[in-house]
C-alpha positions in Angstrom: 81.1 105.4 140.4 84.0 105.9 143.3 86.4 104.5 141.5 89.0 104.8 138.6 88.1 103.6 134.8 91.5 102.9 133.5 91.3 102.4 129.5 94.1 100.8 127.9 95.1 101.4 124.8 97.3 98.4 124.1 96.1 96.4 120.7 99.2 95.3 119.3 98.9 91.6 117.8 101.9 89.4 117.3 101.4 85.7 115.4 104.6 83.4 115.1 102.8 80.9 112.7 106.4 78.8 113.1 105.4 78.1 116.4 101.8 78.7 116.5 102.4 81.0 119.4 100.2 84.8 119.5 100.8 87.4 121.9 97.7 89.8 121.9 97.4 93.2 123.9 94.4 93.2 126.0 92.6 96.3 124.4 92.4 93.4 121.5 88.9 92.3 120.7 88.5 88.7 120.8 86.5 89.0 117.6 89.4 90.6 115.9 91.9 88.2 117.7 89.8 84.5 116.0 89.7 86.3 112.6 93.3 87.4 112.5 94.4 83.8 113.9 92.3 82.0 111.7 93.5 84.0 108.6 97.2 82.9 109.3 96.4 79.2 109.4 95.6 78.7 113.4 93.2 77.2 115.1 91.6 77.2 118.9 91.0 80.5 119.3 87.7 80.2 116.6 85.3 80.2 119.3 86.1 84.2 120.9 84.7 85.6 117.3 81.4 86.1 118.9 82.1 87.5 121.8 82.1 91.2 122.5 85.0 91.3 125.1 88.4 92.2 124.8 91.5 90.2 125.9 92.5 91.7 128.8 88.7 91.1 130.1 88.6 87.0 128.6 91.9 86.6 130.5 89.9 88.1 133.7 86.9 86.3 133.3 88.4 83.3 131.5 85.9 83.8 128.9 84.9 80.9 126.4 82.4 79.0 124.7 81.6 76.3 122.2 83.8 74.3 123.8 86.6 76.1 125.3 88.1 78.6 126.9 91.0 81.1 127.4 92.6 78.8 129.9 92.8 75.7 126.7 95.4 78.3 125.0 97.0 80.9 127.2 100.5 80.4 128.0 101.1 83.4 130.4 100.1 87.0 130.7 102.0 90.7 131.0 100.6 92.0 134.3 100.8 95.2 136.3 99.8 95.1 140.2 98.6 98.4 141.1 98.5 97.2 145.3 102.5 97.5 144.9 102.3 101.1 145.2 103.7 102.3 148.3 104.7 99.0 149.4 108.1 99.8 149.3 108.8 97.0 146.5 109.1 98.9 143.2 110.5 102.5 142.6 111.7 104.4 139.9 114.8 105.7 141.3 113.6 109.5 142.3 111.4 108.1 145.2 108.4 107.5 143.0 106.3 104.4 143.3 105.9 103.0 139.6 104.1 99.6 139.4 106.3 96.7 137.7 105.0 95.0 134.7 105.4 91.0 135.6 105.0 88.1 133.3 102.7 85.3 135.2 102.2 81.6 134.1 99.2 81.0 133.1 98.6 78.1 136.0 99.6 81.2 138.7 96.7 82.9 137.4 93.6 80.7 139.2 91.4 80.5 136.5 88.6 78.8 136.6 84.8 78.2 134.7 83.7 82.0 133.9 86.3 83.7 136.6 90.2 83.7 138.2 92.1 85.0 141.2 92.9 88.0 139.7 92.1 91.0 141.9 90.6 94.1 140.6 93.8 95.9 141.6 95.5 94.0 138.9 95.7 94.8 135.0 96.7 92.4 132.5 99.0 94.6 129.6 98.7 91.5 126.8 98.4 87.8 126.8 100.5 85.0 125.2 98.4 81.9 123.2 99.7 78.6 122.3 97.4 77.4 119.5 97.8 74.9 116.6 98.2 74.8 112.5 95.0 74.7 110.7 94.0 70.9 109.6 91.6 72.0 107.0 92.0 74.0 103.7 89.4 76.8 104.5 90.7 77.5 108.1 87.8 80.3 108.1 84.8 77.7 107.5 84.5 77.4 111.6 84.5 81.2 112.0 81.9 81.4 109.7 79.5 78.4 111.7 80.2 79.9 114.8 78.5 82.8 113.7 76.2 81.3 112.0 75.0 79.6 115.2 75.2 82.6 117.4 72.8 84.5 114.5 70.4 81.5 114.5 70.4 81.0 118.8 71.6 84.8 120.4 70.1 87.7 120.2 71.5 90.8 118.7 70.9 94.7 119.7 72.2 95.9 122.9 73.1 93.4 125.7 76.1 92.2 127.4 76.1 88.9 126.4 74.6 86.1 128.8 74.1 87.3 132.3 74.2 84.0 134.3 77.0 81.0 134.5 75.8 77.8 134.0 75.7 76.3 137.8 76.5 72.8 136.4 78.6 73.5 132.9 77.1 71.0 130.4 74.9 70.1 132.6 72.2 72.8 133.9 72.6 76.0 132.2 70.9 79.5 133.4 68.8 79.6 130.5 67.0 76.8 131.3 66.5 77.9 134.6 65.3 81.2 134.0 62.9 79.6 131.6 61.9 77.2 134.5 60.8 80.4 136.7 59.0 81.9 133.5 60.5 84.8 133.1 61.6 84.6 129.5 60.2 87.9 127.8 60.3 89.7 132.0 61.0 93.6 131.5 61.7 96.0 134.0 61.5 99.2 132.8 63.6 99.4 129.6 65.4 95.9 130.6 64.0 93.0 129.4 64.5 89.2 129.0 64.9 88.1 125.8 62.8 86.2 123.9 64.9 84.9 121.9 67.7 83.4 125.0 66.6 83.5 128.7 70.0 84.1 129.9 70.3 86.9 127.6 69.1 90.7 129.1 67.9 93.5 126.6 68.2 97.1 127.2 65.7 99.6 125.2 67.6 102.5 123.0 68.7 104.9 126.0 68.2 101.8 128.8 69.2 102.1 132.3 71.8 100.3 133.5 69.6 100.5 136.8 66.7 98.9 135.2 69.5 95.9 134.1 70.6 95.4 137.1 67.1 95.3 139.1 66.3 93.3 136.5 69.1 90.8 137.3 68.0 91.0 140.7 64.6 89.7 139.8 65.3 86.7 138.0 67.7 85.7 140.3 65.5 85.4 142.9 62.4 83.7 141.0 65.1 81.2 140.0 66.7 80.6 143.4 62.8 80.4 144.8 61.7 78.1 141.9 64.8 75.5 141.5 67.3 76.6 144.3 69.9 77.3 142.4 71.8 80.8 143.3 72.8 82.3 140.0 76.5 83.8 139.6 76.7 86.7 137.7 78.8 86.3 134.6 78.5 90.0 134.1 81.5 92.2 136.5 78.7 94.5 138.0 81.2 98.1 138.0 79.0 100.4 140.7 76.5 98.2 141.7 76.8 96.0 145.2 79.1 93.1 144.8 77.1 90.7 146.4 73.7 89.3 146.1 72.9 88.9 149.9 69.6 91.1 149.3 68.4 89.1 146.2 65.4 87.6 148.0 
């Protein structure tokens, strides 16, 4: 990989429950993040506790599901903007370029279904939430469905959640479609579709990211040959082409 992994390390969580308002570093995991929010009597953030991102990533990505999103609750983020160095814009006094951490609205941020205009330059430090008081005594009970639901309909073991965005949201979903092209149960080498979810890729014990990503490469293209639908990867692909002009 030609490139710099940068991992943050900033996890702090803050809940105002007088004003329903959480701010959440973005080394948070959202699973963490809908318990912890949950426990103290809020509610809207009950769909991330099955999803195996972090915040900083869900702001990226807008992440969601069941329902919503990040964009239903976030207020703003912390940012740092790592193009700035050596423009000439930020300094820290003894001629060194030192990146400026900015507060953006969340409307600045150009989020949109499963993505947003933030470029890969750009790191988000923490995020702030606006959600809302509990209605019902056991403000865990929807926690506890969602995961239910995501036992009973997603499979476990090691993937990366689903690999595809919907093309039509509520409408057409990739599972479908890859089930459409028949290529639930598919494997390349020690990636496979699962059985259980189409949109859903399994890697063996030891599996090759390689093997994932060829794999990707394959369905997409039965499916764009079958239905004509291009599928968007919902997975950031870190190392591998960006583009999917050699799909076919």
């Amino acid at each position: 990989f030609g490139g710099i992994a940068i991992v943050t390390a900033f996890d702090s969580i803050d809940v105002d429950t007088a004003t329903s308002v959480v701010r959440a570093g973005s080394a948070v995991p959202l699973p963490v993040l809908a318990r912890r929010t949950a426990q103290a009597g809020l509610t809207g953030f009950e769909w991330a506790v099955g999803v195996p991102g972090s915040i900083g990533g869900a702001v990226r990505m807008n992440a969601g599901g069941h329902g919503s999103d990040m964009a239903a609750a976030l207020v703003d983020v912390d940012l740092v903007d790592f193009a700035e160095i050596g423009d000439g814009s930020v300094g820290d006094g003894d001629g060194q370029d030192v990146p400026a951490v900015r507060t953006v609205p969340a409307a600045e941020l150009g989020l949109r279904f499963r993505g947003s205009g933030l470029g890969e330059h750009v790191v988000v430090v923490s995020a702030r939430l606006r959600l809302a008081p509990a209605d019902t005594a056991s403000p865990g009970q929807e926690i506890k469905e969602i995961v239910r639901w995501r036992l009973d309909n997603q499979p476990g073991g090691q993937n990366a959640g689903p690999v595809f965005v919907n093309p039509v949201p509520g409408e057409v979903s990739a599972g479908e479609l890859v089930d459409r092209a028949g290529l639930r149960g598919r494997r390349h080498g020690t990636a496979q579709v699962s059985e259980k979810h189409a949109n859903f890729i399994q890697a063996d014990p030891d599996g090759s990211a390689d093997d994932v990503y060829e794999l990707m490469r394959i369905v997409r293209s039965a499916v764009l040959e079958e239905t004509g639908y291009a599928l968007r990867s919902e997975i950031r692909l870190v190392g591998f082409p960006d583009g999917w002009d050699d799909a076919r």
